[in-house]
C-alpha positions as CSV (number, residue, x, y, z in Angstrom):
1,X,39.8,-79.5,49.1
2,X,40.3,-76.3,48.3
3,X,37.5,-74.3,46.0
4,X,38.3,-71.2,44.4
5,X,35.5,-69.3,41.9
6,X,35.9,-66.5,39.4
7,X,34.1,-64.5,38.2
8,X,33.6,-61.0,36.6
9,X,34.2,-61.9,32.8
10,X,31.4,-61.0,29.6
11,X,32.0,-59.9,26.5
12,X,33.3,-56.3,25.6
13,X,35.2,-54.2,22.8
14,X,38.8,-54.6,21.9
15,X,40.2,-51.4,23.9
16,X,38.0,-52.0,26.8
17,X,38.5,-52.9,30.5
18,X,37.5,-55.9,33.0
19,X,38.4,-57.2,36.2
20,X,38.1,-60.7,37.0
21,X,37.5,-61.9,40.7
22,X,38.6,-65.3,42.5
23,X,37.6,-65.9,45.8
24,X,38.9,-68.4,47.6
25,X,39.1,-70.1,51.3
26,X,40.2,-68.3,54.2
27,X,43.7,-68.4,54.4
28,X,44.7,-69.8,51.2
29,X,46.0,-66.2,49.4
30,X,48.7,-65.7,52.4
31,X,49.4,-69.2,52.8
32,X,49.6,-70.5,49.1
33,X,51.1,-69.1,46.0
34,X,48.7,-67.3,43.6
35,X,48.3,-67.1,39.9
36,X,46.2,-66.3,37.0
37,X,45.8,-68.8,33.7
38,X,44.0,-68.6,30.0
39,X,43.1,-70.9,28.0
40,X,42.7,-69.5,24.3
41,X,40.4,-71.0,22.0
42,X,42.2,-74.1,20.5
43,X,45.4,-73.7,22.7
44,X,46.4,-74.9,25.7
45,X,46.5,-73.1,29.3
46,X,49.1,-70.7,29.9
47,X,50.0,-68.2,32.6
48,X,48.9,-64.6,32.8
49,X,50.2,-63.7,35.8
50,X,51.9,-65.1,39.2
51,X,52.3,-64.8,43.2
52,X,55.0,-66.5,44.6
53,X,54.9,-67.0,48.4
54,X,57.1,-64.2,49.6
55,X,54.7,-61.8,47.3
56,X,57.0,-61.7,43.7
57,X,54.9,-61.0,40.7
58,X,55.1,-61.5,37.2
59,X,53.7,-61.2,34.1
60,X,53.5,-63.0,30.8
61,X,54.7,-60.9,28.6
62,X,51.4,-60.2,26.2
63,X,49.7,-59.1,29.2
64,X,52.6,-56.7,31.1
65,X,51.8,-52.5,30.9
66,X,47.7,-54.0,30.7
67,X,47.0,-56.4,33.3
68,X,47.4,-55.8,37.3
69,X,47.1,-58.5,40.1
70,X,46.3,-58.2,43.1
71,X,44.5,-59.1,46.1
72,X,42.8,-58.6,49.4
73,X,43.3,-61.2,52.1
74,X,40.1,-59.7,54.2
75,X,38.1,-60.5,51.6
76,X,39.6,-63.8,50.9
77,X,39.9,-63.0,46.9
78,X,42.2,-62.5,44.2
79,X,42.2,-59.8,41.5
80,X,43.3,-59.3,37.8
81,X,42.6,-56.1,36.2
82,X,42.4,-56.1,32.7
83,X,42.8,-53.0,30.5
84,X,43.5,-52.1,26.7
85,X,41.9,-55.6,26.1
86,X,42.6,-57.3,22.8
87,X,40.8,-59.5,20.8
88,X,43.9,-62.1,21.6
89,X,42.9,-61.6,25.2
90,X,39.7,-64.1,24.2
91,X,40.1,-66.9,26.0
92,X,38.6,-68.7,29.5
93,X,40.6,-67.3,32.4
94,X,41.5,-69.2,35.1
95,X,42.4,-68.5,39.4
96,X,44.6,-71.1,40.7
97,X,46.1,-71.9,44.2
98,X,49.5,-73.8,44.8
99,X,49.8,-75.3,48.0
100,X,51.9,-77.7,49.4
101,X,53.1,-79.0,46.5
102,X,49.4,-79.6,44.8
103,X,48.2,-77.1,42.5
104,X,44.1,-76.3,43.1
105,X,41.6,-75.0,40.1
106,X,38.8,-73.3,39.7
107,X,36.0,-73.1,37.2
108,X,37.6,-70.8,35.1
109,X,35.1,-67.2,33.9
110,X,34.7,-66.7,30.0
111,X,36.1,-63.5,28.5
112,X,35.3,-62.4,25.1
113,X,37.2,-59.6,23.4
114,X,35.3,-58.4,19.7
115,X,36.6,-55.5,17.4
């Protein structure tokens, strides 16, 4: 059972910045491998960005040059830094954990991008 809760999305103007927040259990972000999903309006999930376990990042590529990860293991919680947001960046964005084989979701936190 493990929860994880984001947070840190609203609305704002294409051009404009957020940064989303997952917190999650202790010891999950050094012991599981890491990642950042959206789910578009009328489209499936896909991935925005990923942590393996020995630390590689990447990027879709829509998001790379705009987006950051990152994360801070004393506070338990997972960043993604959004900037130069476009309206195509609309969608519900998601944290999720793998671990052990068993892939862990949360809530998902609603960002809306307008012109």
């Amino acid at each position: 059972q493990v929860q994880l809760v984001e947070s840190g999305g609203g609305s704002v103007q294409a051009g404009e910045s957020l940064k989303l927040s997952c917190v999650a259990p202790e010891n999950i972000l050094s012991e599981c491998g890491m990642g950042w999903y959206r789910q578009p309006p009328g489209k499936k999930r896909e991935l925005v960005s990923r942590i393996s376990s020995d630390g590689f990042i990447t990027y879709a590529d829509s998001v790379k040059g705009r987006f950051t990860v990152s994360q801070d293991n004393d506070k338990n919680t997972l960043y993604l830094q959004m900037k130069s947001l476009e309206i195509e960046d609309t969608a519900v964005y998601y944290c999720a954990a793998n671990c052990y084989g068993y892939t862990y979701w949360g809530q998902g936190t609603q960002v809306t991008v307008s012109s």
